[in-house]
C-alpha positions in Angstrom: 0.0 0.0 0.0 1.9 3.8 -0.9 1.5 6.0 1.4 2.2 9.7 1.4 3.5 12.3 4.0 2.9 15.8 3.3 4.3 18.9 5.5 2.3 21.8 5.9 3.8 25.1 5.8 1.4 28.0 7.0 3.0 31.3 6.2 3.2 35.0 7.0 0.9 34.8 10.1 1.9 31.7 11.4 4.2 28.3 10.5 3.6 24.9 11.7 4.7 22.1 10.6 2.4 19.0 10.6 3.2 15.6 9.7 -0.1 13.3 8.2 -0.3 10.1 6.8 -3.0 9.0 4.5 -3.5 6.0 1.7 -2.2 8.3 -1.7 -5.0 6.6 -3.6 -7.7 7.9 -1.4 -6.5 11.4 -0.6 -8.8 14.4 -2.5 -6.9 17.4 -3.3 -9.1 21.1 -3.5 -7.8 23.3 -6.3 -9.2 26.4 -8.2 -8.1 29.9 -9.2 -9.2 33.4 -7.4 -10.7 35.2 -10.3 -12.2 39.2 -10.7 -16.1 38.4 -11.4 -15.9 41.6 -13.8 -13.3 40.8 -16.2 -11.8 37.0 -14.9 -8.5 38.2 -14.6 -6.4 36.6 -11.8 -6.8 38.2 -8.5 -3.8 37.9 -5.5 -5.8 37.0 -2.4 -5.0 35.7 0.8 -7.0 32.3 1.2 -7.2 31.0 4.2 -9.0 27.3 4.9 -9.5 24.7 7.7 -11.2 21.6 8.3 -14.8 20.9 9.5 -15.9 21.3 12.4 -13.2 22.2 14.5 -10.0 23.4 12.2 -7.9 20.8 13.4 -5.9 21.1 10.0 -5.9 24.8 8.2 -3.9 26.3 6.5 -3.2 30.1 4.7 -2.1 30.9 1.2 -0.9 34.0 -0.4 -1.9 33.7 -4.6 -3.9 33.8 -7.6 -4.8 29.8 -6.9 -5.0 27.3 -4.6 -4.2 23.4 -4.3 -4.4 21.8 -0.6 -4.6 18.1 0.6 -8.2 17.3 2.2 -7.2 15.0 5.0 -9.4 12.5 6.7 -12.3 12.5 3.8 -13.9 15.7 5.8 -15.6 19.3 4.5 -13.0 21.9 5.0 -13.7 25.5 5.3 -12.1 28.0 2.8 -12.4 32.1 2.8 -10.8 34.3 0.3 -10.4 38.2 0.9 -8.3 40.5 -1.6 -8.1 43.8 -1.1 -11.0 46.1 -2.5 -12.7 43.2 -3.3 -15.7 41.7 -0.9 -14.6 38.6 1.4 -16.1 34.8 -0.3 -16.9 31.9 1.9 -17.2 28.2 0.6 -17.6 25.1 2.0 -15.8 22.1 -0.3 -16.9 18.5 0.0 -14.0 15.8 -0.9 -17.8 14.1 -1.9 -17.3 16.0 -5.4 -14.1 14.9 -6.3 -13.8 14.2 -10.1 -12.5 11.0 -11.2 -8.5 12.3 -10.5 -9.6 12.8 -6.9 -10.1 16.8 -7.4 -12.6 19.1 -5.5 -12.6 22.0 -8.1 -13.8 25.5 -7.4 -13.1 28.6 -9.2 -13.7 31.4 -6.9 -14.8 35.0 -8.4 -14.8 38.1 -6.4 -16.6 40.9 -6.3 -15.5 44.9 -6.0 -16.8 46.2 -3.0 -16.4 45.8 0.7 -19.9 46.4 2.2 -23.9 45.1 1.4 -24.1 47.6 -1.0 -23.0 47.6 -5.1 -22.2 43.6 -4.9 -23.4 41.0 -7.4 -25.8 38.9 -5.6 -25.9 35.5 -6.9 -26.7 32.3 -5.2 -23.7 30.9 -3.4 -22.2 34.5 -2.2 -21.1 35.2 1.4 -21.2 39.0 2.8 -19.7 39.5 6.3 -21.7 42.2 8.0 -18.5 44.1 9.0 -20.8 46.8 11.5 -23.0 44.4 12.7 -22.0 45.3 17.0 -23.5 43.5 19.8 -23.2 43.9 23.6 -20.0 41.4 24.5 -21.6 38.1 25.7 -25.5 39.3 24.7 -27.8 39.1 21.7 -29.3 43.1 22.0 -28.2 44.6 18.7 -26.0 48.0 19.0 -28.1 50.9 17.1 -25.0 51.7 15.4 -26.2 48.8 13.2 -29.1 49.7 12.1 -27.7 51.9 9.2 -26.1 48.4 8.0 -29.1 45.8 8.7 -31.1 48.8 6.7 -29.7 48.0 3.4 -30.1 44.4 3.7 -33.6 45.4 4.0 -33.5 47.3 1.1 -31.5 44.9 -0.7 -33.6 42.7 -0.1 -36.9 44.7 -1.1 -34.9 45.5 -4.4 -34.6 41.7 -5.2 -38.2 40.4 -4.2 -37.2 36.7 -4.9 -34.1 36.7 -2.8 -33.8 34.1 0.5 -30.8 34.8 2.9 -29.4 32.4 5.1 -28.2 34.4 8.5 -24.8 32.6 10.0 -23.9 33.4 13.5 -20.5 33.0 14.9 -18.7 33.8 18.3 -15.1 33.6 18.9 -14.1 29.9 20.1 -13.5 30.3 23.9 -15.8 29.7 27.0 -18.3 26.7 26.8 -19.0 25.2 23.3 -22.5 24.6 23.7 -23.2 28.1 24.9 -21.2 29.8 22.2 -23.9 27.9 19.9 -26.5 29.5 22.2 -25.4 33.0 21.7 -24.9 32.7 18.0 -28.6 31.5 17.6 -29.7 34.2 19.5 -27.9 37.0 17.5 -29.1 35.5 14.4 -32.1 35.1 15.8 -32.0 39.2 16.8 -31.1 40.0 13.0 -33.8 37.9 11.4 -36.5 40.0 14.0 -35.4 43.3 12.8 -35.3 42.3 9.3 -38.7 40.9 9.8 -39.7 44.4 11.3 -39.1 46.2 8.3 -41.7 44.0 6.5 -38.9 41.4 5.2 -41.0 37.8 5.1 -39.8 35.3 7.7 -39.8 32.6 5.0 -37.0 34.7 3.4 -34.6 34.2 6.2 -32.9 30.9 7.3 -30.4 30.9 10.1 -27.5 29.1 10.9 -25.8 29.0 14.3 -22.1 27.9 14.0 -20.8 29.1 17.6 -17.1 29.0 17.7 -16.4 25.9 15.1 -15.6 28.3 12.4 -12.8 30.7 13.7 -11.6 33.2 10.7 -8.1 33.6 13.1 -6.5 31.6 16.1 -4.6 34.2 16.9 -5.1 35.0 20.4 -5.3 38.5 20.4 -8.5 41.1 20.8 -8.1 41.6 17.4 -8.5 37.8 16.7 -11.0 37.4 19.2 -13.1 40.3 17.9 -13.2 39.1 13.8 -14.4 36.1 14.8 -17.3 37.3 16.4 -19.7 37.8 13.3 -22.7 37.6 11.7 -22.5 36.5 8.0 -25.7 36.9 5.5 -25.4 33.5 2.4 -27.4 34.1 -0.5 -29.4 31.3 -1.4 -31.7 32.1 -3.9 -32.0 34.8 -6.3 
C-alpha cells in the first residue's frame, strides 16, 4: 500500500509544521483559481482554509490559486479576501471529487467591501463588517441599524431573494453556549429584518458558535473578527 507524507507550511501569520499520513490513492486534493467576477482576470488574495468542524488542519495561502490536501475525507472551510474586493466563503466537499480525486472550485470576487453595489448570486457570502452586539448578549447596537437597513432594502430590491443568517462567536468559554449565543444574534437579526416587512420565510439561520474561527490568533483583534454575523445568499 503507498502511502504519502505531506508537510504543511502555513506562512506570513503563522508556520507549523504537521506531519499526516493518508493512503495516496484515497487522498482528494481542493484546487481552483481566485478570479475578478468583472473581467476574470487573476486576482492575488489571501486564502485562508481549515477543516470541518473544529479546524484541526488549516492552512493560509498568499496567490492567484490554490491546491491543498483534504485529510481525513472531511468538509473543510475555505475564505478568500483581496483587497477592495468583498470577502467569499465556501464550503468544499472531498464528496465532489472528479474522477483524479479533485474538488474544483473557481472562486470569483466581487469589487466592493460592504452590502451595497455587490453582485448577488446564489452561493455569495457577505460579512456584516458593522454588525456590534453587547460582548456576551444578543441586543443589537443601534450603530447597526444603518447596516441591517440595506439588507432590507436589498432585499426589497430583489423580491425573490432568501438569505441564510450565519452566527459566529469567537471559540473560547463553553461550546455549547457559544452555539447558544450565536442563535440568539441570528435570531435578533432575522426579527429586525422581519420588522421592516422582510417575510420570515425569506430568512434561514444558521448558528455555528465557535467551530468556524476566521483567526486563532489570540489576540482582541482575533477574538473580535471572529465574532460575526454573515448573510449567504441562497436564492435569487
Amino acid at each position: 500500500m503507498r502511502r504519502k507524507f505531506f508537510k504543511l507550511i502555513v506562512p506570513f501569520f503563522f508556520v507549523a509544521t504537521i506531519s499526516f499520513c493518508q493512503d495516496a490513492d484515497t487522498l482528494v486534493y481542493a484546487e481552483g483559481q481566485i478570479l475578478n467576477a468583472d473581467t476574470k482576470e487573476p486576482v492575488q488574495a489571501r486564502i485562508s482554509y481549515q477543516s470541518l468542524p473544529y479546524g484541526n488542519k488549516m492552512g493560509v495561502l498568499n496567490n492567484t490559486t490554490y491546491s491543498f490536501p483534504m485529510f481525513d475525507k472531511v468538509k473543510y472551510s475555505i475564505v478568500v479576501e483581496a483587497p477592495g474586493f468583498s470577502a467569499a466563503k465556501y464550503m468544499l466537499d472531498p464528496a465532489e471529487a472528479n474522477a483524479e480525486k479533485k474538488v474544483l472550485k473557481n472562486i470569483e470576487l466581487t469589487k466592493g467591501t460592504s452590502v451595497s453595489g455587490q453582485k448577488l448570486v446564489a452561493g455569495n457570502v457577505i460579512r456584516l463588517d458593522n454588525l456590534i452586539f453587547q460582548v456576551g448578549r444578543s441586543k443589537i447596537d443601534e450603530e447597526s441599524y444603518s447596516e441591517l437597513n440595506i439588507v432590507v432594502n436589498m432585499m426589497k430590491e430583489n423580491a425573490d431573494m432568501v438569505i441564510q443568517l450565519e452566527g459566529h462567536t469567537d471559540y473560547e468559554g463553553d461550546a455549547k453556549e457559544n452555539v447558544k449565543l450565536s442563535q440568539a444574534r441570528v435570531d435578533a437579526v432575522k426579527q429586525y429584518l422581519a420588522s421592516k416587512d422582510i417575510p420570515k420565510k425569506r430568512i434561514k439561520t444558521k448558528a455555528f458558535g465557535g467551530s468556524m474561527p476566521l483567526s486563532r490568533e489570540n489576540t482582541p483583534e482575533g477574538h473580535r473578527s471572529n465574532r460575526r454575523v454573515e448573510l449567504r445568499i441562497l436564492e435569487n
